[in-house]
VMD Tcl script that draws the C-alpha trace (Angstrom):
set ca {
  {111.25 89.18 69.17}
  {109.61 86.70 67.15}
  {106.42 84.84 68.06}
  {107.08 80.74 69.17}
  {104.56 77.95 69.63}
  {104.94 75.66 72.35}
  {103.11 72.42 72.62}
  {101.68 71.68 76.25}
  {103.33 68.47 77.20}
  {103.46 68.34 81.06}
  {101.22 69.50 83.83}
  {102.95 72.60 84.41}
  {102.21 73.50 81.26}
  {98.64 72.70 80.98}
  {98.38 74.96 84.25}
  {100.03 77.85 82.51}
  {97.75 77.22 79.82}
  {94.76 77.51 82.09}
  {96.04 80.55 84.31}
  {96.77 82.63 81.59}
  {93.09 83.13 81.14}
  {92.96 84.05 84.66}
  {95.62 87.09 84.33}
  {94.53 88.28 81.22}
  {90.94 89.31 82.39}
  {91.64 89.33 86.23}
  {90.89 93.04 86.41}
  {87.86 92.83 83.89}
  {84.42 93.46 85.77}
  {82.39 91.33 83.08}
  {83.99 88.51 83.11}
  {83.51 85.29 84.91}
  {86.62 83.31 85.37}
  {86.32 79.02 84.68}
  {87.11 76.61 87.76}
  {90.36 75.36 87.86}
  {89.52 72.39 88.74}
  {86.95 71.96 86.23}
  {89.79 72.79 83.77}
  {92.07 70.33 84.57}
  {89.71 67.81 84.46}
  {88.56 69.04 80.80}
  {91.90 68.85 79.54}
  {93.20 65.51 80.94}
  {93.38 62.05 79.42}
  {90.93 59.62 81.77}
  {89.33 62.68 83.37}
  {86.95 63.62 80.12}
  {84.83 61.11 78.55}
  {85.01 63.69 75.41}
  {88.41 62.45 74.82}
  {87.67 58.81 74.31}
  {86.46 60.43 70.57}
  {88.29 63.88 70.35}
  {92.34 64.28 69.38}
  {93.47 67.38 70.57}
  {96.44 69.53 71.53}
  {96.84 72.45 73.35}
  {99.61 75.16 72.49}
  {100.70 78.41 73.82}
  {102.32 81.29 72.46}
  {105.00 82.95 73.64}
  {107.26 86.20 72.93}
  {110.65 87.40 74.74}
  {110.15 83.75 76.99}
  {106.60 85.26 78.40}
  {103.12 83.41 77.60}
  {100.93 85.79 75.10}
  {98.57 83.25 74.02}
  {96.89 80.32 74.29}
  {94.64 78.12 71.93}
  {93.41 74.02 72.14}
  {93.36 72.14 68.57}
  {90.58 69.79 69.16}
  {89.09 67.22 66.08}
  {85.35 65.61 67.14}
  {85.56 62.71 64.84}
  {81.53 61.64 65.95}
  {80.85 65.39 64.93}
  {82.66 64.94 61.87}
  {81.37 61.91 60.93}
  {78.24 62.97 61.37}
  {78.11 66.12 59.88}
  {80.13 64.38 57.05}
  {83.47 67.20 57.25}
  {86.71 67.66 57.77}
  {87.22 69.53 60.44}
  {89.44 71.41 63.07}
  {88.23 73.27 66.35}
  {89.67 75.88 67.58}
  {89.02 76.58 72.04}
  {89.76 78.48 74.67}
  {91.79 80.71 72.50}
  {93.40 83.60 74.27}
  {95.66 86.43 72.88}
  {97.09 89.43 73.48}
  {96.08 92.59 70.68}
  {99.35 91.36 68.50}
  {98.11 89.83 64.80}
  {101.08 87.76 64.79}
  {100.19 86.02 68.09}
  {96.70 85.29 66.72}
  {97.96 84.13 63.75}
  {100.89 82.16 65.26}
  {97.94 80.02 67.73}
  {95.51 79.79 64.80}
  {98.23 77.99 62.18}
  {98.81 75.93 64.97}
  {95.90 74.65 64.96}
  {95.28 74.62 60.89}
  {98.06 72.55 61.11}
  {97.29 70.27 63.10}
  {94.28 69.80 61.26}
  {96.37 69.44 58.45}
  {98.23 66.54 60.01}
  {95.11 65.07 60.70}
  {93.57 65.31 57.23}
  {91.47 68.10 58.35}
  {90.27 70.77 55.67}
  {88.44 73.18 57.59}
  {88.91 74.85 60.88}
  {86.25 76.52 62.81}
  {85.86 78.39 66.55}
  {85.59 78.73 69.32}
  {84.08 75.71 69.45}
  {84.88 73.08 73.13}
  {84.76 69.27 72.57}
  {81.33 69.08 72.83}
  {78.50 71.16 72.93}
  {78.09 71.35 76.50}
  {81.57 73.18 76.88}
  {81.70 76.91 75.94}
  {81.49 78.30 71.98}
  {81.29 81.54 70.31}
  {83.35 84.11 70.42}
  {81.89 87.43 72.06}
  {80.89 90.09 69.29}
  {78.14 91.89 70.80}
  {77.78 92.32 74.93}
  {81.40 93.08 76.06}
  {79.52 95.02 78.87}
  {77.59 92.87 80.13}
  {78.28 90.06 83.04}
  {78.94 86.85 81.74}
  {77.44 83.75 82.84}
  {79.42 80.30 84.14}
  {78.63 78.94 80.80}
  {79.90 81.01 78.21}
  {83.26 82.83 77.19}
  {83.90 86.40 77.44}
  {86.47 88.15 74.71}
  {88.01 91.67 74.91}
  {86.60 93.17 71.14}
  {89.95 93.23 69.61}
  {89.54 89.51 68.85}
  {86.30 89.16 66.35}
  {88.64 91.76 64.81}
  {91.74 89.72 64.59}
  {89.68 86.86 63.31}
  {88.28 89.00 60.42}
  {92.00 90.32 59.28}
  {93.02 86.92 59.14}
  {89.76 86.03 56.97}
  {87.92 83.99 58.78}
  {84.02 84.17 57.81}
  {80.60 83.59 59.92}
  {79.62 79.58 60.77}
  {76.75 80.24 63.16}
  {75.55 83.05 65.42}
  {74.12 82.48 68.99}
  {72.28 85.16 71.00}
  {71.83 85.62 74.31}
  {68.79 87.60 76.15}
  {67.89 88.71 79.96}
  {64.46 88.30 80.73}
  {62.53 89.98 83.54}
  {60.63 87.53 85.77}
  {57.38 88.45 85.84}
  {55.52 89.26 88.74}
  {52.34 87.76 87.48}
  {52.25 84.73 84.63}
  {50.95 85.86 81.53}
  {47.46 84.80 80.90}
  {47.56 83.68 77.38}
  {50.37 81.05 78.18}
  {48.64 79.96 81.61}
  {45.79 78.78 78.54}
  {48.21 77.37 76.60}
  {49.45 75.45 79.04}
  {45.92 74.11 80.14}
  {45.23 73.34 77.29}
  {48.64 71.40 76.19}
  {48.47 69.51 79.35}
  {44.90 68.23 78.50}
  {45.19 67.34 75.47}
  {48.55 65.36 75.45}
  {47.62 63.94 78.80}
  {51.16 65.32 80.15}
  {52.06 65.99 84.09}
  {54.34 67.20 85.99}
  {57.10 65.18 87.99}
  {57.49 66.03 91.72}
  {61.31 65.17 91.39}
  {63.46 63.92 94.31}
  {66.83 62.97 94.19}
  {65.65 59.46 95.66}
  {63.53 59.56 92.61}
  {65.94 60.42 90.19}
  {67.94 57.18 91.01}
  {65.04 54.81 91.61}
  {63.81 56.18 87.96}
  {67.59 56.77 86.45}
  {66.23 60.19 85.59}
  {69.90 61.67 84.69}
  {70.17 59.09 82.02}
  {66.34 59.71 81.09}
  {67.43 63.78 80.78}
  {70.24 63.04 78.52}
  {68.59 60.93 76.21}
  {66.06 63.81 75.54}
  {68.40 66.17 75.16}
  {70.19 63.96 72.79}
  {67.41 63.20 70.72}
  {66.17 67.13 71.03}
  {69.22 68.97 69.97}
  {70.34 66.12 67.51}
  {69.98 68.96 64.71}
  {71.38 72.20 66.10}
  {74.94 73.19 64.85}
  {77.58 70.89 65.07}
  {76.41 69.25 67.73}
  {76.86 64.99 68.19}
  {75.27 63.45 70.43}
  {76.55 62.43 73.99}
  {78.12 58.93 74.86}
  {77.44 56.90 77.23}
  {80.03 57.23 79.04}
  {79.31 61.66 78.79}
  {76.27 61.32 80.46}
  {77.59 58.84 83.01}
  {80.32 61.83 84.08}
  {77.72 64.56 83.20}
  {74.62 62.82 86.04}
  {77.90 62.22 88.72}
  {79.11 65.30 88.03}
  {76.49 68.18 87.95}
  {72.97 66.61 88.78}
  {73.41 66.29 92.84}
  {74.72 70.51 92.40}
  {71.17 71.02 90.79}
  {68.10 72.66 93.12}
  {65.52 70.72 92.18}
  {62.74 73.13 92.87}
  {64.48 74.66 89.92}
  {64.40 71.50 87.10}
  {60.75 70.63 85.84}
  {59.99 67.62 84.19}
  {56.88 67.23 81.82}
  {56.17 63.22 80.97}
  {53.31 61.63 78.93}
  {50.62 59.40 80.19}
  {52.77 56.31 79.96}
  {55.53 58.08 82.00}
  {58.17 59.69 78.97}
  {60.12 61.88 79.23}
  {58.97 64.94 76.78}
  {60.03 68.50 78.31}
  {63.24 69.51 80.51}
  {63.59 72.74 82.16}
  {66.54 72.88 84.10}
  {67.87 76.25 85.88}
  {69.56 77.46 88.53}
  {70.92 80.91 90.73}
  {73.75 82.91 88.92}
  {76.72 81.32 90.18}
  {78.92 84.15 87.76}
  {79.37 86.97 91.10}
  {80.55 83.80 93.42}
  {82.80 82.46 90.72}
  {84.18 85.98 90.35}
  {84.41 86.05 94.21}
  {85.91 82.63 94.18}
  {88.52 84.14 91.37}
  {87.44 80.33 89.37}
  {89.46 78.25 92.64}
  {87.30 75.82 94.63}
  {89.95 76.12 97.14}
  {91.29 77.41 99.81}
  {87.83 79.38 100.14}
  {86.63 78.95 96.91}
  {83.56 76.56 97.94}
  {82.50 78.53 100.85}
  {81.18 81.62 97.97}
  {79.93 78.63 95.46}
  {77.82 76.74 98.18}
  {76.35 79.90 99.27}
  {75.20 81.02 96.04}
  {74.11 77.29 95.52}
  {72.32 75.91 98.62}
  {72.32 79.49 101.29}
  {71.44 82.84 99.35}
  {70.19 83.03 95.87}
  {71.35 85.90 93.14}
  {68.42 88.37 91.50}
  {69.64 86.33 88.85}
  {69.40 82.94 87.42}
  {70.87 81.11 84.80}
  {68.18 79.33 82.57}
  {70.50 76.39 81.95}
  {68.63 74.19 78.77}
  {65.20 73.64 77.60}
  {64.86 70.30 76.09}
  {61.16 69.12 74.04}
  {60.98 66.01 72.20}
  {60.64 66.63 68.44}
  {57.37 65.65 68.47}
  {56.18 67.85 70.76}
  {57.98 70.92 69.63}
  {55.88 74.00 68.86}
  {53.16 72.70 70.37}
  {53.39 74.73 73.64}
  {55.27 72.24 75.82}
  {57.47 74.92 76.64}
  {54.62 77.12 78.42}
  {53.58 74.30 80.60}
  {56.90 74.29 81.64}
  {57.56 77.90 82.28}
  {53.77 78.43 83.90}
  {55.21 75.66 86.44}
  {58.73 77.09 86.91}
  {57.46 80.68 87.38}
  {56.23 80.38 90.60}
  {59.41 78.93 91.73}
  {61.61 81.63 90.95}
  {58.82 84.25 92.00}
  {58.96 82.44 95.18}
  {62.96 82.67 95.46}
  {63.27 86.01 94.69}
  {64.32 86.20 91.40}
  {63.98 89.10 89.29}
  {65.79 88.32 86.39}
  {66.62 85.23 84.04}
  {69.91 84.71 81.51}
  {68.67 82.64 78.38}
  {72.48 81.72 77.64}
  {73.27 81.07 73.95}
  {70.58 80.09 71.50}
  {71.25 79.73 67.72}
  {70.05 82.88 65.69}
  {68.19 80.86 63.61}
  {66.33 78.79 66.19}
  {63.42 80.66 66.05}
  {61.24 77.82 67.83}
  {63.56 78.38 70.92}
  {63.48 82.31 71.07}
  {59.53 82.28 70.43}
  {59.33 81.17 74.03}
  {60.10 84.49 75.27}
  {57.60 86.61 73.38}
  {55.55 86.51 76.59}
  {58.16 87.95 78.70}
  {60.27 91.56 78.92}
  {63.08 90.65 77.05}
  {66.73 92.45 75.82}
  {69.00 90.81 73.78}
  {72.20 91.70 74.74}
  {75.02 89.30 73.50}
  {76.07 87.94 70.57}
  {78.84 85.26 70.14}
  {80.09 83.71 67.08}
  {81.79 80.21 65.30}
  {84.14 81.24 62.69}
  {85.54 79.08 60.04}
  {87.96 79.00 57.50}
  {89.39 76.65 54.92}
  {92.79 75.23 55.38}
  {94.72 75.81 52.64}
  {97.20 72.85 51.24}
}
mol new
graphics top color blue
foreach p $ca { graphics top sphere $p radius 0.5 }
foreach p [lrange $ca 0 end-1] q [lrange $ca 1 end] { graphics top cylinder $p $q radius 0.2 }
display resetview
């Protein structure tokens, strides 16, 4: 039978929309399902501080009255206006290995571009950059982390029939903790810290909101990752949701501040234990049981793996070995809690600042994801 769209209009909808993720890869060992709940609020009005500057739409696909796709339109006008284009995104796009189905989601979203007097469309891009982007081309067996999207292969392919090209490349690499810190960046880090007069913050959470340091975080990352790929930077209101939200979840033995002698912010390393085997354990539901595998991996029983969540350097300070000071502090922390291994999580290809960092550790890169794009034709 032919291929239909269907607009998500209600809440039974929008939960179809998010479960079919859930059956599609439910017996797939390297993926890490999304929470739930953490979808919903994503894709509801009021709930996402995204939407007070995104339209978007959500649509699945169906075929014989049974749901073989999924995609969300989404339009970033502060992206667009700041990156002066026209354009579409294309998220959490699901399909099964049928071209028409792919092709089906993807009009959908061209035209609602269209309709929107969009003239591009590129993906898998979220609202903003701190949801998941790039599609999976390298790495399909490998776990994935909480913060990134896994893809059977057969999509990159689908994407390539249909002639989309290559926006932007991120890579991902593991890195093996070391048991000793390397002695050229312990130096580097001496002598960073004395000559910029910088210091380390023993952070509390009492001093986080006698000091507003979520808002102080944000700022730095906003003025740090101002030029990476299509990124705009947060509202407000974001960071608001983003400090109530994720910052009282954070260990902070595992964020290190760096601030100047007058007390700025310049350097943010925030990380924390692999939550992707609890998540899988959890099946991406906080509840019934749900929170009982997440607060163990959280607060009880750390992973041999962690999640290096962002590194964030004010310009100014960037390339100038901010990021060793850092590391030489956090180290010893993740040494001390058992780690033996780190996830770097997607960094552009062409940040080359970002992935110098590593060249003091045992590195592999193994994943690859990718932004497509695509004109929309009249």
């Amino acid at each position: 039978m032919t291929v239909t769209i269907k607009k998500v209009s209600s809440k039974k909808d929008l939960k179809t929309f998010i479960r079919f993720n859930y059956e599609m890869y439910k017996d797939v060992a390297y993926k890490v399902p999304e929470l739930y709940e953490d979808m919903i609020d994503t894709l509801t009005p009021g709930r996402n501080a995204a939407l007070e500057f995104c339209d978007f739409a959500c649509f699945l696909a169906l075929k014989d009255d049974k749901v073989v796709g999924r995609v969300a339109a989404i339009i970033n006008h502060r992206a667009n206006e700041k990156w002066g284009k026209k354009t579409v995104r294309f998220g959490w796009i699901d399909f099964i290995d049928d071209l028409e189905v792919s092709t089906m989601l993807l009009d959908a979203v061209a035209n609602f571009g269209r309709q929107h007097g969009m003239n591009e469309i590129e993906g898998p891009l979220g609202f903003t950059d701190m949801d998941p982007e790039g599609m999976l081309i390298e790495g399909y067996q490998e776990l994935g982390t909480m913060a990134t999207i896994y893809n059977f292969p057969y999509y990159p392919q689908h994407m390539e029939k249909l002639g989309y090209e290559k926006a932007a490349d991120w890579v991902e690499f593991r890195i093996t903790v070391p048991e000793k810190i390397p002695d050229k960046m312990i130096r580097i880090s001496e002598i960073v810290r004395k000559k910029f007069n910088l210091h380390i913050v023993e952070l509390t959470h009492k001093l986080i909101k006698e000091k507003n340091y979520g808002q102080k975080i944000f700022d730095l990352i906003n003025e740090s990752y101002k030029d990476l790929f299509g990124f705009a930077e947060l509202t407000p209101a974001q960071i608001q949701q983003y400090v109530k939200t994720y910052l009282g979840l954070l260990n902070l033995d595992m964020v290190c501040l760096i601030e100047d002698a007058e007390d700025n912010l310049v350097g943010v390393g925030i990380s924390m234990g692999s939550l992707s085997v609890a998540l899988q354990k959890a099946k991406g539901k906080m509840f019934p049981f749900g929170w009982y595998h997440l607060l163990k991996a959280l607060k009880w029983k750390d992973a041999d793996t962690l999640d290096l969540l962002l590194v964030a350097v004010k310009p100014e300070y960037q390339s100038k070995g901010v990021n060793s000071l850092l590391f030489t502090e956090l180290i010893p922390r993740f040494q001390k809690r058992g780690f033996k291994y780190g996830e770097s999580n997607p960094e552009l290809e062409t940040n080359s600042a970002v992935q110098k960092q590593w060249e003091y550790f045992e590195t592999r890169q193994h994943k690859r994801r990718r932004c497509f794009t695509k004109k929309i034709e009249d």
